[in-house]
MARTOR-923354 format. One record per residue: x, y, z of N, C-alpha, C, O in turn; residue in three letters. Coordinates in steps of 0.001 Angstrom, whole numbers, plus 524288, in hexadecimal, padded with zeros to 5 digits. Atoms other than C-alpha are relative to their C-alpha. Example, Ala and Ser with C-alpha at 12.3 -4.5 7.8 and 13.67 -1.06 7.14 Angstrom:
<pts>
8037A7FB5A800008300C7EE6C81E7880384804B080000807908049D80299ALA/7FCCC7FB5A7FFC4835667FBDC81BE47FCFE80442802DA7FEFB8089680383SER/
</pts>
This chain:
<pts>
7FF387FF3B7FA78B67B3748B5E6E46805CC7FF44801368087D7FBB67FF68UNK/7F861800967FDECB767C74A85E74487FFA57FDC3804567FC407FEF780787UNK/7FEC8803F97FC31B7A3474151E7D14803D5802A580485806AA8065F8036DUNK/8000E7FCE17FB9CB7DD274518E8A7E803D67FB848044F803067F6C880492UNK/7FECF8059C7F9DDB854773CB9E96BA803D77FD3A7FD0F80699800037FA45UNK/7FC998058F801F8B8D5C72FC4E91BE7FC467FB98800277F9497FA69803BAUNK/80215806167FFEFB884C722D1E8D03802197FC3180351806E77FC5580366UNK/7FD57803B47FDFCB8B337182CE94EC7FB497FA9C7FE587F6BF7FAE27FCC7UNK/804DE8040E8045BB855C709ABE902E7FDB37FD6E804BF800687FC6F80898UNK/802C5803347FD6BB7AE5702BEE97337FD1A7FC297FE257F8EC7FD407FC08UNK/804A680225800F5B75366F6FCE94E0801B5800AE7FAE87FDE2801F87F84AUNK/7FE5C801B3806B0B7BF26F5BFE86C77FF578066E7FCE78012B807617F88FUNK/800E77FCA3803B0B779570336E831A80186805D6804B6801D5806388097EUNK/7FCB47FB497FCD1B7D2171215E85C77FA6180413803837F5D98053080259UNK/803B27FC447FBE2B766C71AB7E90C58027E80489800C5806FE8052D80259UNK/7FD577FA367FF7BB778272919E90867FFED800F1805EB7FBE78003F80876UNK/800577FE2F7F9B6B7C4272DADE9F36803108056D7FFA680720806C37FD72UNK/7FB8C7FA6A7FD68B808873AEFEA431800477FDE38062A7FD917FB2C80910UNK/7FD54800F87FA78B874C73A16EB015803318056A80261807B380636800E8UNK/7FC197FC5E7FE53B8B837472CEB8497FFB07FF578063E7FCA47FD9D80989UNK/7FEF27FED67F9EFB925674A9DEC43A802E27FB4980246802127F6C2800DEUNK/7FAAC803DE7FDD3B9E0E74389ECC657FE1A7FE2B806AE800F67FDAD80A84UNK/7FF70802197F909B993573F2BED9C4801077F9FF7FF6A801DE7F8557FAFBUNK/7FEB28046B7FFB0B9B8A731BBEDD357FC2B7FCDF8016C7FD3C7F858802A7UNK/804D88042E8016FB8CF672C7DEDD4F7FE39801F27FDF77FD758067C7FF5CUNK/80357800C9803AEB85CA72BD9ED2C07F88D800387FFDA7F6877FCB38026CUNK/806177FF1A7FFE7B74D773060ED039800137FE557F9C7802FC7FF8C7F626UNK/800FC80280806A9B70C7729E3EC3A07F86B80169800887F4F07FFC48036AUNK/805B67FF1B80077B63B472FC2EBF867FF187FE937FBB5801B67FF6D7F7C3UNK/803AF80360803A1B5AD972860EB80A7FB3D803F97FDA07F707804A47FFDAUNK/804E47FE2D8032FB528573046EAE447FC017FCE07FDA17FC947F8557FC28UNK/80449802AC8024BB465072D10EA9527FB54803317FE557FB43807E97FD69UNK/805EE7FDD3801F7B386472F8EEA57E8016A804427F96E8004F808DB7F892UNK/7FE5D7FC748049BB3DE0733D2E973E801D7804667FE2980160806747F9D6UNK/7FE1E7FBA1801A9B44DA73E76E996C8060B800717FBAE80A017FDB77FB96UNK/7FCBC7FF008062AB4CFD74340E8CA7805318008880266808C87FDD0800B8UNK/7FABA7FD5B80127B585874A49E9265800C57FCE68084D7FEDF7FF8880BD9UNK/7FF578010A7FA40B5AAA7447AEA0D78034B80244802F2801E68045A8070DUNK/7FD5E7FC167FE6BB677274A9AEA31A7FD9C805A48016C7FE0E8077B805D7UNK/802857F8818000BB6070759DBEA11E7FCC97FD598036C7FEED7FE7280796UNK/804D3800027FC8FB54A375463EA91B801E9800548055D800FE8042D80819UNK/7FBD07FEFA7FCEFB5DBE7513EEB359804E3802F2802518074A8027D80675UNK/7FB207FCEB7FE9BB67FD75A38EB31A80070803F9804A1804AC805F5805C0UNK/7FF497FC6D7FB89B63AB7631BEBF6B800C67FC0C80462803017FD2A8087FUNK/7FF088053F7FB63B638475562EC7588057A7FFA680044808018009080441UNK/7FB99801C57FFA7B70777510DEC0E1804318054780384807338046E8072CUNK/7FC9C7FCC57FC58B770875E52EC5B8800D48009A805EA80501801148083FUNK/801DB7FFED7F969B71B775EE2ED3EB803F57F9FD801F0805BF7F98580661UNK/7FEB1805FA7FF27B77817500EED3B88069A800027FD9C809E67FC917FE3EUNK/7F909801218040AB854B7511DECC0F8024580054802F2805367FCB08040BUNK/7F9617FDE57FC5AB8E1075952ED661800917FBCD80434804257FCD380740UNK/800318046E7FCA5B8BAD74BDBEDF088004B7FA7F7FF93802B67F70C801E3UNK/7FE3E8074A8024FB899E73F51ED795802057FFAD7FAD280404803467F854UNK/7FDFA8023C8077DB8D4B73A46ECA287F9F07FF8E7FE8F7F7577FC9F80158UNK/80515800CE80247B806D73AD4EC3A37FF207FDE97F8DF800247FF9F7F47EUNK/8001B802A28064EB7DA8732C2EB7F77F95D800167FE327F5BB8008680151UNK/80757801DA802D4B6F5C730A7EAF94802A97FFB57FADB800277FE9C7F6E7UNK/
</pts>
């Protein structure tokens, strides 16, 4: 699997995040229920959402 976003460490250990788009507040979406690829599952949300906040998951 290719790795995607930037690690950043939490909690002693590294967490994969993507983060797009420059506004000056921030939407942090929380995936769940086992989905594989979260970015792609998300990605028609994250666009609708980028040209306005900083969006991270």
């Amino acid at each position: 699997m290719q790795s995607y976003g930037q690690h950043v460490s939490v909690d002693g250990k590294q967490m994969n995040v993507s983060i797009q788009g420059q506004g000056e507040e921030t939407v942090v979406i929380l995936s769940g229920f086992g989905t594989a690829a979260p970015a792609l599952d998300f990605k028609p949300l994250i666009a609708e959402l980028s040209p306005y906040y900083k969006v991270s998951m």
